[in-house]
C-alpha positions in Angstrom: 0.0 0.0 0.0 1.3 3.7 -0.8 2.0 5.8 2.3 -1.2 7.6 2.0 -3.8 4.9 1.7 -5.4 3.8 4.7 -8.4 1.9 4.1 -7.9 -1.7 3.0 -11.4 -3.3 1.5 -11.1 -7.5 1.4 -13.1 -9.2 -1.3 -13.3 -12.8 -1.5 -13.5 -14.9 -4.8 -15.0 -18.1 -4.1 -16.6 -21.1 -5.9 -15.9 -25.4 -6.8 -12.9 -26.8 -7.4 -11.8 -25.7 -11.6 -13.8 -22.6 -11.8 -11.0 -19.8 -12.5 -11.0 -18.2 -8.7 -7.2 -17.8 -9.7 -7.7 -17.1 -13.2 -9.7 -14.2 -12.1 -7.6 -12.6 -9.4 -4.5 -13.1 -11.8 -6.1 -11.4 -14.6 -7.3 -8.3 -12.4 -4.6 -7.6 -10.1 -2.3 -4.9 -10.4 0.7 -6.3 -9.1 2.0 -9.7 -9.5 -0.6 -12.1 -7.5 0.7 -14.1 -4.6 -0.5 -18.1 -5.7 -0.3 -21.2 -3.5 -0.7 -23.3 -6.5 0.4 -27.1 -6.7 0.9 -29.5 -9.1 -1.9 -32.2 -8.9 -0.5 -35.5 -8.2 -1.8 -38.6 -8.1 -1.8 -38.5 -4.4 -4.4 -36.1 -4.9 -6.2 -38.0 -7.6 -8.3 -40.1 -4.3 -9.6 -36.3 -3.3 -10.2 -34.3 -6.3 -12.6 -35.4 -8.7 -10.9 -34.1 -12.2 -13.2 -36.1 -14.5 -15.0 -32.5 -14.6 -12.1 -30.0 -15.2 -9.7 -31.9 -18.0 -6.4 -30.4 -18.2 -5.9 -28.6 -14.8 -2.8 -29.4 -13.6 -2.3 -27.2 -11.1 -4.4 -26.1 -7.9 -4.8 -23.9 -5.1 -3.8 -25.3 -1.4 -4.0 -21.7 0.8 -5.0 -19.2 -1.7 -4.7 -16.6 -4.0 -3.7 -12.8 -2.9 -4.3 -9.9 -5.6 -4.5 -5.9 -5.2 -6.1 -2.6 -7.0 -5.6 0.3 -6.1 -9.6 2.2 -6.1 -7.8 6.0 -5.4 -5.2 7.5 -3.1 -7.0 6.2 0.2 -8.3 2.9 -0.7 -7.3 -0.3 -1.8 -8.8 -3.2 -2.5 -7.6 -6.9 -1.7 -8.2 -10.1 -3.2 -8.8 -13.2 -2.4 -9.2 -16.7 -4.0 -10.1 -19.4 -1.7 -9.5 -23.2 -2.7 -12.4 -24.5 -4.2 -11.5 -28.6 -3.0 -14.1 -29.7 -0.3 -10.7 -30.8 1.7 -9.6 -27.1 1.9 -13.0 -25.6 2.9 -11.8 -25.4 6.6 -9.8 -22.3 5.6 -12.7 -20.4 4.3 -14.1 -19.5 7.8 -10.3 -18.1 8.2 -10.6 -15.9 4.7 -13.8 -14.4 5.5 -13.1 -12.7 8.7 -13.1 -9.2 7.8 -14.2 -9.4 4.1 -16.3 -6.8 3.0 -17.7 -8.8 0.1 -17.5 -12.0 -2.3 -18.0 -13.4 -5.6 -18.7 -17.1 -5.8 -17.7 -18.0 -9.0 -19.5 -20.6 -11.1 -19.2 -22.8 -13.8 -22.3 -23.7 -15.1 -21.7 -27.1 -16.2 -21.3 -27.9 -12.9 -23.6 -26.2 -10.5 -23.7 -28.7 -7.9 -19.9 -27.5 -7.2 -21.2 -23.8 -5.9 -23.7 -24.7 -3.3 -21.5 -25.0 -0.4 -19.7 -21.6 -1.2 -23.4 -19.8 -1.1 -24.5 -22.0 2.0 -21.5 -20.6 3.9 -21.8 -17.2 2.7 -25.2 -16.8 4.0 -24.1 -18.4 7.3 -21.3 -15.7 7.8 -24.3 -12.8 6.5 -21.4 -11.7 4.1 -23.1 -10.1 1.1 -22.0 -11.5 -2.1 -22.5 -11.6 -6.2 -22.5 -14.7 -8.8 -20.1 -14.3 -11.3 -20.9 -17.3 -14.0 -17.8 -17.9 -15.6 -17.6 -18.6 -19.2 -16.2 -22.0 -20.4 -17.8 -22.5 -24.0 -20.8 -24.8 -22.7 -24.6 -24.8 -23.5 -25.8 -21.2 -22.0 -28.3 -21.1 -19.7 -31.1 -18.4 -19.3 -30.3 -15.6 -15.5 -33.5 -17.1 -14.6 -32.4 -21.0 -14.6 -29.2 -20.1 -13.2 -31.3 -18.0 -10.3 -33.5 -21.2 -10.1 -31.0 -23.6 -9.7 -28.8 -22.1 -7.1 -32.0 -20.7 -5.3 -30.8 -17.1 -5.7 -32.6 -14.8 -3.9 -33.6 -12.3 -6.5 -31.4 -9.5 -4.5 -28.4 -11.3 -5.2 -26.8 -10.2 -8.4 -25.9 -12.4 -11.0 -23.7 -11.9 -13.9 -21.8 -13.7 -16.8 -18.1 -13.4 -17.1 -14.8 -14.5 -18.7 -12.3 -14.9 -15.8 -9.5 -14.9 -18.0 -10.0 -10.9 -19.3 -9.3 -8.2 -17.2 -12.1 -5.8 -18.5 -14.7 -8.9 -17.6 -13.4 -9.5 -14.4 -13.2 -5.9 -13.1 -16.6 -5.5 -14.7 -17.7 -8.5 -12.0 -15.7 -6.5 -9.1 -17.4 -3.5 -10.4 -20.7 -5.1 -9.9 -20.1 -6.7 -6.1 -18.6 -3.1 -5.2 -22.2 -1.8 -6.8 -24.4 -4.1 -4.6 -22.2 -3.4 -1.3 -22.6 0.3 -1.6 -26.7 -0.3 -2.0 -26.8 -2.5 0.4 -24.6 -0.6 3.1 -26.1 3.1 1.9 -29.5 1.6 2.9 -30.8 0.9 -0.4 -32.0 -2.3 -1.9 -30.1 -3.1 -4.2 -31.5 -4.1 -8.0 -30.3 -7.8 -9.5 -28.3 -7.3 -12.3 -28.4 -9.6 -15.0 -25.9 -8.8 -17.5 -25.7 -12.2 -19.5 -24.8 -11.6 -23.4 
């Protein structure tokens, strides 16, 4: 942080195991990200399902630290939690103190985002959806919304992960919906699927 900014804002990217948390903190950081990546090894092969995320070779064990700078005074920190059900007991850890989150989802798998929703809403930490692009059959804001029980105030959004414009366009949005929600307005769903 520069000497005169003094307000650090923590946003946390969530979602399954494969979904591009790092991808998108990698792509939208200004400095070089901090990863705790790992090559997969067959060791691993008894505890991570890969049969759904061909050619990831790599994954996250701690997680993934990024930065923006907003203005002068305030800066805003990322960061990607592992998405393997084995690593979930360091969520609880990652979410003290976070302002907001995006769970990231891939919709060709679902199933994989439910526990990151389930322990948002425990913790009352306000978050977006963020579905991430991957090329597979498109599905409509209002069966996404329907199958992940969205409640309607919860924005939802499509991305690309990999682009920096996309992925800041995502912060943009969660930054958006904490600012409603915190200035005592309700804040609209956004649905911004193309």
């Amino acid at each position: 942080m520069g000497a005169s900014a003094d307000n650090g804002l923590k946003i946390v990217v969530v979602g399954g195991f494969g979904v591009g948390k790092t991808t998108m903190v990698r792509s939208v950081s200004e400095i070089r990200p901090l990863n705790t990546e790992e090559t997969m090894t067959q060791a691993g092969a008894a505890f991570d399902d890969i049969s759904e995320v061909r050619g990831k070779s790599a994954t996250t064990v701690a997680f993934d630290f990024g930065r923006i700078s907003l203005d002068a005074r305030n800066v805003l920190y990322l960061f990607g939690a592992p998405g393997q059900e084995r690593f979930w007991f360091l969520w609880d850890r990652l979410f003290s103190g976070t302002l907001g989150a995006v769970v990231l989802v891939d919709t060709r798998r679902i199933d994989d985002s439910w526990y990151a929703i389930d322990r948002l809403e425990h913790h009352g930490t306000p978050f977006i959806v963020a579905c991430n692009d991957f090329g597979g059959p498109e599905h409509s804001p209002e069966a996404v919304r329907e199958a992940l029980d969205l409640d309607p105030r919860v924005p939802l959004v499509s991305c690309d992960a990999r682009s920096r414009e996309s992925s800041k366009q995502v912060l943009i949005t969660l930054v958006e919906h904490l600012r409603a929600r915190y200035g005592g307005h309700a804040a609209p769903p956004r649905q911004e699927f193309v």
